[in-house]
C-alpha positions as CSV (number, residue, x, y, z in Angstrom):
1,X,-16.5,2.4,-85.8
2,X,-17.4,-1.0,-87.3
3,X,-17.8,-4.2,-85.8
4,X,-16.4,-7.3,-87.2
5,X,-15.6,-11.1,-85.3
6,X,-15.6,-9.3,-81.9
7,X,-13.5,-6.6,-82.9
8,X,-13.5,-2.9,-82.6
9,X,-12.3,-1.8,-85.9
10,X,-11.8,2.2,-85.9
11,X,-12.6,4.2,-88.6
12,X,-11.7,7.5,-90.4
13,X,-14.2,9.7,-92.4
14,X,-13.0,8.5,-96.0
15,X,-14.1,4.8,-94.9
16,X,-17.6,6.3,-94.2
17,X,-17.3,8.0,-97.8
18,X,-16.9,4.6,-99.1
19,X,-19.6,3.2,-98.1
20,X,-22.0,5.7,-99.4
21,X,-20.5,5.8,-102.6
22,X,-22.5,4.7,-105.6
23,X,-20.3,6.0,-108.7
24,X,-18.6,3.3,-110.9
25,X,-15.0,5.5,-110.9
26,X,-14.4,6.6,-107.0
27,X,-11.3,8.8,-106.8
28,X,-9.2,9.0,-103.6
29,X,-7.0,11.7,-104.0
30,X,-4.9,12.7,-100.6
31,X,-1.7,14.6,-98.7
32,X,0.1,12.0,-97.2
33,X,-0.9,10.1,-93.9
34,X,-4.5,11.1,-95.1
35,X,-5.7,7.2,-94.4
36,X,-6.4,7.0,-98.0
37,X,-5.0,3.5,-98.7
38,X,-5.9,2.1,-95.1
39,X,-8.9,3.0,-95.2
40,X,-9.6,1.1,-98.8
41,X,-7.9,-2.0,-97.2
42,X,-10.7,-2.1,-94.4
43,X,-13.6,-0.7,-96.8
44,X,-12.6,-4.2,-99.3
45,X,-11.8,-7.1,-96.1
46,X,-15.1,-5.9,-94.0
47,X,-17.8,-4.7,-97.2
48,X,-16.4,-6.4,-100.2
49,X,-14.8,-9.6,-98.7
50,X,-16.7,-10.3,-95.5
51,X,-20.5,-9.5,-96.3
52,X,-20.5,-9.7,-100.2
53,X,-21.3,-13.3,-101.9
54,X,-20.1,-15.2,-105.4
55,X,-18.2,-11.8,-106.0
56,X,-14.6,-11.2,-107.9
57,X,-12.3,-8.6,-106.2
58,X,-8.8,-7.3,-108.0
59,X,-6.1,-5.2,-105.8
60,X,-4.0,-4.2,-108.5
61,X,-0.2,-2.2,-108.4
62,X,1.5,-1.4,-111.2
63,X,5.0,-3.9,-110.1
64,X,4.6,-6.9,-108.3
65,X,7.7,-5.8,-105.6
66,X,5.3,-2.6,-105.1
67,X,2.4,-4.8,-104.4
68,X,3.8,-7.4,-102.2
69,X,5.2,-4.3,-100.2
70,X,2.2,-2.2,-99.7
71,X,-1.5,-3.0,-101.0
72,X,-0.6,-7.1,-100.2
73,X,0.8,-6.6,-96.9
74,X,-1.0,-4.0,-95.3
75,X,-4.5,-6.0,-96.4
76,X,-2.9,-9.6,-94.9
77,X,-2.1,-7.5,-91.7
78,X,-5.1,-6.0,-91.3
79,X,-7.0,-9.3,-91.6
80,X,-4.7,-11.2,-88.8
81,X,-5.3,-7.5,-86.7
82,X,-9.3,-8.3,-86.9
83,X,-9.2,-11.9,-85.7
84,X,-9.8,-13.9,-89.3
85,X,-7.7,-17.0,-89.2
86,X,-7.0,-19.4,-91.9
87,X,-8.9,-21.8,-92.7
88,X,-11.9,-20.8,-91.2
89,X,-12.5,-17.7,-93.0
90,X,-10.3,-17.8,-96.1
91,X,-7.6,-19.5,-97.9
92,X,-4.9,-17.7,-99.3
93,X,-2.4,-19.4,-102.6
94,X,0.7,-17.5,-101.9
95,X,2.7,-18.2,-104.8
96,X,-0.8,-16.9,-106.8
97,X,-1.6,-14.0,-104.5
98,X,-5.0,-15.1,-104.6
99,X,-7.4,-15.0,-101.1
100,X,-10.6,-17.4,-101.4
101,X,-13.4,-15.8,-98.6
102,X,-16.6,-17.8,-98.6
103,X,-18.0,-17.8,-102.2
104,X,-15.6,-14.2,-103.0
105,X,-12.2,-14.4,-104.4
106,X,-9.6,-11.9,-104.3
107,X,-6.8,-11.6,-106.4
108,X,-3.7,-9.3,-105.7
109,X,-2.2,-8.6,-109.6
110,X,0.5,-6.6,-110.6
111,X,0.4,-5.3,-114.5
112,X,3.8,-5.3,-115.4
113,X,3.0,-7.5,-117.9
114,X,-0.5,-6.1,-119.6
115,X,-1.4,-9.4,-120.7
116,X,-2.5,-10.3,-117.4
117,X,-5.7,-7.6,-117.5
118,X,-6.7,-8.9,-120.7
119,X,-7.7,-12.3,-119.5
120,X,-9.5,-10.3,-116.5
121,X,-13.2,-10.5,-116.1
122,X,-13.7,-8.5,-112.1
123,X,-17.0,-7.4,-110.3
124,X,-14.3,-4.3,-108.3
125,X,-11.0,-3.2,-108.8
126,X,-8.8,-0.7,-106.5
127,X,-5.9,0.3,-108.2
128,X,-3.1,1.9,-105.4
129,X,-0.7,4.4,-105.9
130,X,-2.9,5.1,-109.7
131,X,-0.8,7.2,-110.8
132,X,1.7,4.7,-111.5
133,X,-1.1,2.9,-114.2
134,X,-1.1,4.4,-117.7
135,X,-3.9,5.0,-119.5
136,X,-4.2,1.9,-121.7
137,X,-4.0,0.0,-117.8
138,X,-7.1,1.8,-116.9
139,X,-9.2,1.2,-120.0
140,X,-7.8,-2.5,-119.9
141,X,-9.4,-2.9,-116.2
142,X,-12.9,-0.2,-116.9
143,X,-13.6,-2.7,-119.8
144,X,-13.0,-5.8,-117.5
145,X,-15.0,-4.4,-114.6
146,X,-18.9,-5.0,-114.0
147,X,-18.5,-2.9,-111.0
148,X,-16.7,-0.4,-108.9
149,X,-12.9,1.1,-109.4
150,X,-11.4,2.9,-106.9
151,X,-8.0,4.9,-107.5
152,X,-5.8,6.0,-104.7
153,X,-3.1,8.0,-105.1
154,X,-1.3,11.7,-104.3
155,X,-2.1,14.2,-106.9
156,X,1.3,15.2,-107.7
157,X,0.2,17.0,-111.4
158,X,-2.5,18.6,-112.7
159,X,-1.4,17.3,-116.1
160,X,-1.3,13.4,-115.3
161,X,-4.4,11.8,-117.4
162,X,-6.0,10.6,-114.5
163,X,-7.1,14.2,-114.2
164,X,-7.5,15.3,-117.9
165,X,-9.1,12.5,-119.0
166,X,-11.0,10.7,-116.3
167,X,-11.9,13.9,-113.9
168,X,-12.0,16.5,-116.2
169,X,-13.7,14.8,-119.1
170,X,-16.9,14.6,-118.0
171,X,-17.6,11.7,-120.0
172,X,-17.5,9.0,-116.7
173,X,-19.2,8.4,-113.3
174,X,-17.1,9.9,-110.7
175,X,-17.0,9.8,-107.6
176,X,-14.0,12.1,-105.4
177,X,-13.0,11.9,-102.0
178,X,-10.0,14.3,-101.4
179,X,-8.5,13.6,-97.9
180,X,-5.9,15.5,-95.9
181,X,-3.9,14.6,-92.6
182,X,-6.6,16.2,-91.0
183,X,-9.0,13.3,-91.3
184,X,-6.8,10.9,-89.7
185,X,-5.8,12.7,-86.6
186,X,-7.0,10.0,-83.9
187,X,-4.0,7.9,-85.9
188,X,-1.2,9.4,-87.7
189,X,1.9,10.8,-85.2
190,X,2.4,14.4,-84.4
191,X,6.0,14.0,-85.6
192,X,4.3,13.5,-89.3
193,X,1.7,16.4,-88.5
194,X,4.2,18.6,-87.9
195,X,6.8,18.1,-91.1
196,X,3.2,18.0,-93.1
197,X,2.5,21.2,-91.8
198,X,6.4,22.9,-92.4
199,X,5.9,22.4,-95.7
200,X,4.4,25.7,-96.2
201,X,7.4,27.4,-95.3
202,X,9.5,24.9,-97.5
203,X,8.0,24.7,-100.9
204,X,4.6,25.9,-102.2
205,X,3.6,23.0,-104.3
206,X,4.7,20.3,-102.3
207,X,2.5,21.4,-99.7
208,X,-0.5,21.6,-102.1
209,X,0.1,18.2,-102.7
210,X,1.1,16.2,-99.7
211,X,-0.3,18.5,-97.4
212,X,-3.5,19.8,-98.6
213,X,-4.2,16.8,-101.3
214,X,-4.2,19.5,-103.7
215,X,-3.5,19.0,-107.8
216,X,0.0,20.3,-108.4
217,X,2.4,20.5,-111.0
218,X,6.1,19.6,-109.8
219,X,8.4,22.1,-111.0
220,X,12.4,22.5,-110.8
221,X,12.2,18.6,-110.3
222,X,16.2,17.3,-110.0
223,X,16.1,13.8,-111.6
224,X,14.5,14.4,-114.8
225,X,15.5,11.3,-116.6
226,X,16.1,7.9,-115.5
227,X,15.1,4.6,-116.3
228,X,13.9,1.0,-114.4
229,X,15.5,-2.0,-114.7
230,X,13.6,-5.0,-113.5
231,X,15.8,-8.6,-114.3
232,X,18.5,-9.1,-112.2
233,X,20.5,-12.7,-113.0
234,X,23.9,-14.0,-111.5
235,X,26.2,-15.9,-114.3
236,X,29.1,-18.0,-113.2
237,X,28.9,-15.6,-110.0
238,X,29.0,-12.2,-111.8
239,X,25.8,-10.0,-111.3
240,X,24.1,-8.4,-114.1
241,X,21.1,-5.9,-114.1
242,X,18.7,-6.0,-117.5
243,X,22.0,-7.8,-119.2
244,X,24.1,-5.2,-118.0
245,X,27.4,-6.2,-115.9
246,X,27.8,-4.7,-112.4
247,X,31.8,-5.0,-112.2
248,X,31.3,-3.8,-107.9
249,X,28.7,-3.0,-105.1
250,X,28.7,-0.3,-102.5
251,X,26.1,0.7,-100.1
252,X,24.5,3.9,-98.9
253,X,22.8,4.7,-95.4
254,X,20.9,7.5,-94.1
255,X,19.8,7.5,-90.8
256,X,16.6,7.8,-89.7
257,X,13.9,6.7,-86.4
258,X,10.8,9.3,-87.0
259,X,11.7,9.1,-90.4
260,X,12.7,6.6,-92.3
261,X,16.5,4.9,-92.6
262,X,16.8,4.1,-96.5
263,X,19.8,1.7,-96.7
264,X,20.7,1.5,-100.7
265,X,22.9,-0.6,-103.1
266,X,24.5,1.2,-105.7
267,X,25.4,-1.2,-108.5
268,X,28.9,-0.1,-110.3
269,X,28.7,-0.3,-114.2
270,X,32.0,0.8,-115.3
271,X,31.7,4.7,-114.1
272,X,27.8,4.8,-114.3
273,X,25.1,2.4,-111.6
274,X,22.5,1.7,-111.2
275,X,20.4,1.8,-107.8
276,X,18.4,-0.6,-105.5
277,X,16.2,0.1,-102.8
278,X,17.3,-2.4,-99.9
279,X,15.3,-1.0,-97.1
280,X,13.0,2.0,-96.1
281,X,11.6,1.9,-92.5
282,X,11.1,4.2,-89.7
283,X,10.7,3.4,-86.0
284,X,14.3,1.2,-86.5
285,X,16.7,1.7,-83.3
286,X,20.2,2.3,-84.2
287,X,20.8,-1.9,-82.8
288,X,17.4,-3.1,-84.9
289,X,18.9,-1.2,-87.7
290,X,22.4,-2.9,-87.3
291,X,20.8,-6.3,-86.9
292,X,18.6,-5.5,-90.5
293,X,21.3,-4.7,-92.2
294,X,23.7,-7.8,-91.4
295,X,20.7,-10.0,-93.1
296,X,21.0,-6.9,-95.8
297,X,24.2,-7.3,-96.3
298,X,25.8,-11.3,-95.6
299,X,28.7,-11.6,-93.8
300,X,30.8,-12.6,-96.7
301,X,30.2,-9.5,-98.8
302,X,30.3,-7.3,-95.4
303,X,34.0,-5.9,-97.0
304,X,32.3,-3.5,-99.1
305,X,31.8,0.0,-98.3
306,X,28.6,1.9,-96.7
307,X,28.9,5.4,-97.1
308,X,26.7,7.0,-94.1
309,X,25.2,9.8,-93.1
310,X,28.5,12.0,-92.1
311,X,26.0,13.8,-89.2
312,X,25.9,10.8,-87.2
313,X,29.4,9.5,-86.0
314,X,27.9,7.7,-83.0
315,X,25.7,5.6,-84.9
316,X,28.8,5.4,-87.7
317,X,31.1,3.9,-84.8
318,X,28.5,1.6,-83.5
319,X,28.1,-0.2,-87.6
320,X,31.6,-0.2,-87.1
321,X,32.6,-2.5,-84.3
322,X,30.2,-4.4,-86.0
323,X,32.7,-5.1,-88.8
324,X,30.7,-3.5,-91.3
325,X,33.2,-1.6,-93.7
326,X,31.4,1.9,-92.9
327,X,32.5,5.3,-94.3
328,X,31.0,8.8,-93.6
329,X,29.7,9.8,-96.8
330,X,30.8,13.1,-98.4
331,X,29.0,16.3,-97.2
332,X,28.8,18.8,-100.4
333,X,25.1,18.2,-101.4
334,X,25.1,20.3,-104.7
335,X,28.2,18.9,-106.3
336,X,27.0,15.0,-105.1
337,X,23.8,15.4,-107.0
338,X,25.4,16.6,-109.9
339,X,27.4,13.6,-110.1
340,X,24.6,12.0,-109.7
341,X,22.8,13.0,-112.8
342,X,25.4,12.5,-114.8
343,X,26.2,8.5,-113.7
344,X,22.9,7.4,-112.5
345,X,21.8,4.9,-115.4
346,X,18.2,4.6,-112.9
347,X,16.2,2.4,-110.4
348,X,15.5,-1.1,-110.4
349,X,11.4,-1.3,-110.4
350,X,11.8,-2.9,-107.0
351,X,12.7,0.0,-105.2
352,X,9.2,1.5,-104.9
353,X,10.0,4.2,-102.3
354,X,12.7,5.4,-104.1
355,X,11.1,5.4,-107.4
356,X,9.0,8.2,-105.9
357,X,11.3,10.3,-104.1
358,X,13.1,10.4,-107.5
359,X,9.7,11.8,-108.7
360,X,9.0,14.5,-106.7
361,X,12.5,15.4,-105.5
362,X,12.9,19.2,-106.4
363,X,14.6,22.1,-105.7
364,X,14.1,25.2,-103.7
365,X,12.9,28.5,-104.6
366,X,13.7,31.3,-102.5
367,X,10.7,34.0,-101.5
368,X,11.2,36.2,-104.3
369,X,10.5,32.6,-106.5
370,X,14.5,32.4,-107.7
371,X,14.8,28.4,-107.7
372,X,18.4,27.5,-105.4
373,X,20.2,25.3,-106.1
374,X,20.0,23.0,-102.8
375,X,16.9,20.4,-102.9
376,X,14.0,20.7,-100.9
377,X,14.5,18.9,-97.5
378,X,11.5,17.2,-97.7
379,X,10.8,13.1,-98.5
380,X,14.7,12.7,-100.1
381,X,15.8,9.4,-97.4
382,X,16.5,7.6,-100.7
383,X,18.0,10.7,-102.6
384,X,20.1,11.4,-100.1
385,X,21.2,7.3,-99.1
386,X,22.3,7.1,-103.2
387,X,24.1,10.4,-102.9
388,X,26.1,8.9,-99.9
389,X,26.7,5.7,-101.9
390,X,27.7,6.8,-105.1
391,X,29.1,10.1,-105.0
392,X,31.4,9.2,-101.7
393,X,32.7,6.5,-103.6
394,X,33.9,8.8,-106.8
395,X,34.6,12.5,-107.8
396,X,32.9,14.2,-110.2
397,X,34.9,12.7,-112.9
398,X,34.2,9.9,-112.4
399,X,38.3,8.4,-110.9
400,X,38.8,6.3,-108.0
401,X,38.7,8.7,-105.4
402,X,42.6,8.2,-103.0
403,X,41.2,10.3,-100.1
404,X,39.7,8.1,-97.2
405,X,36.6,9.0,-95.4
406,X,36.8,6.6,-93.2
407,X,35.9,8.0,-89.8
408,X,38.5,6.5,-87.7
């Protein structure tokens, strides 16, 4: 428990590890819900921030959409959570990410440009989600840093660098904190506890990794190969993607409440598309999701089609007399991710969720080890959302499908 401006802040075990560490590389490696990242956005507001002096802090993500969802957010929340209030505590420069506290500043970066490190001179640096940094990103920041890094992230191979040559090598100052669900009991919901915990019946390596924290090496993974695309630019109205032209837009849906709804936009190139993350959010009623996805999705462009979830006609009809153009989405799993492997072009960089779902999305293996070929039901809201939007919209061969799917 710590104590800050008459608040009650609580507290998980990796926080305490924090502050006791003394190594100039601290990895954070963790399952999911493990209070890994939350507990590094407390550890920098309430040690760095609050009770350091004439100090230079860097929050770094690899994209700036990833950092403004994630690392930003939950740090800005947290701070309006604790009481702090602007100006009396700090000043923030939104359009420069940059948080001024006393005599500290703080800078949230993103390094999809590389330039940016290299004019970089930083007392601490966490780098989220690390896996996502390359190698040259690291050395950039290690050779700009007079202080501590922290890296926080799932371990989802034993053969990503981070662990050949940072942990491995011997040749740094580490410090490791692996964290499970388990130390974040008091906080993360039983409905996660108990899909952590399934896992073990599901897929071997996935629970290594999100359930135990575990190194892993992803095997029978589904989307191999795929690429980002990052500038999107309207000319004389027409949309185009990294100079590609998107000739039409539909829209995928799966439902969620404990888990997330991932609403996607599947951007027609010809026969090919490319997809975009538009939301990914749990704890949305069927009305709050309705009343998302209307700001999602403007009124005037409200004629193209969603292709939902076919399991859910209730929540189908209700998007329905809501004027939305809604579908149910095509049921045969296999045959829809074959299609699409063979038109997905990729992601925009934007969609950080789905980037990786697409990652870790695998296949099953059956108990004699024979890998099946449905996917592992397990962290695939996004897979399954651009299945519903792509492959209900075409065959496999990639012709305007004639048969309608429309529920009414």
């Amino acid at each position: 428990m710590e104590t800050t401006n008459n608040y009650k802040v609580k507290v998980t075990n990796v926080y305490d590890w924090l502050e006791q560490s003394k190594a100039e590389i601290n990895i954070l490696r963790g399952g999911r819900g493990s209070s890994k990242s939350h507990s590094m956005a407390q550890f920098f507001i309430l040690e760095k921030l609050q009770k350091a002096e004439n100090k230079t802090f860097v929050i770094a993500r690899k994209t700036l959409p990833a950092l403004k969802k994630t690392a930003y957010r939950l740090v800005m929340d947290l701070i309006k959570e604790y009481g702090f209030d602007t100006p009396i505590d700090y000043k923030l420069n939104k359009s420069d990410l940059e948080l001024t506290w006393g005599s500290n500043t703080l800078y949230f970066l993103s390094v999809d440009d590389p330039e940016k490190i290299k004019s970089l001179n930083t007392d601490d640096v966490w780098l989220e989600e690390a896996t996502d940094f390359n190698e040259d990103d690291f050395y950039q920041f290690n050779l700009r840093c007079s202080g501590q890094i922290y890296l926080s992230f799932n371990p989802t191979s034993a053969l990503h660098w981070i662990k050949r040559k940072l942990i491995d090598s011997g040749n740094y100052n580490i410090g490791e904190n692996v964290s499970t669900y388990k130390d974040n009991l008091e906080f993360i919901p039983e409905r996660q506890i108990r899909g952590l915990e399934a896992l073990i019946n599901v897929d071997e390596n996935l629970h290594k990794i999100y359930t135990l924290g575990e190194w892993g090496v992803l095997e029978n993974i589904i989307y191999g190969k795929w690429n980002t695309f990052s500038k999107v630019e309207f000319i004389d109205g027409t949309k185009f993607i990294d100079g590609k032209k998107v000739d039409e837009i539909t829209y995928g849906l799966d439902f969620g409440f404990s888990n997330p709804s991932c609403l996607t936009e599947i951007n027609w190139i010809e026969n090919d598309f490319i997809v975009n993350e538009l939301l990914y959010q749990n704890k949305l009623t069927n009305s709050e999701l309705i009343a998302r996805t209307k700001k999602l999705i403007p009124e005037d462009v409200r004629y193209r089609e969603i292709y939902a979830d076919h399991s859910e006609p209730d929540r189908i009809s209700e998007f329905y007399h809501e004027d939305f153009n809604i579908h149910k989405a095509r049921k045969d799993v296999t045959t829809g991710i074959d299609f699409c492997k063979q038109h997905m072009l990729g992601i925009t960089a934007s969609s950080i969720n789905g980037i990786k779902e697409l990652q870790g999305y695998s296949r099953r293996k059956d108990k004699d080890n024979h890998v099946m070929e449905e996917p592992v039901k397990f962290f695939d809201h996004f897979c399954d959302s651009m299945r519903y939007g792509s492959y209900s919209k075409l065959d496999v061969t990639g012709s305007s499908r004639l048969e309608d799917f429309n529920f009414r």
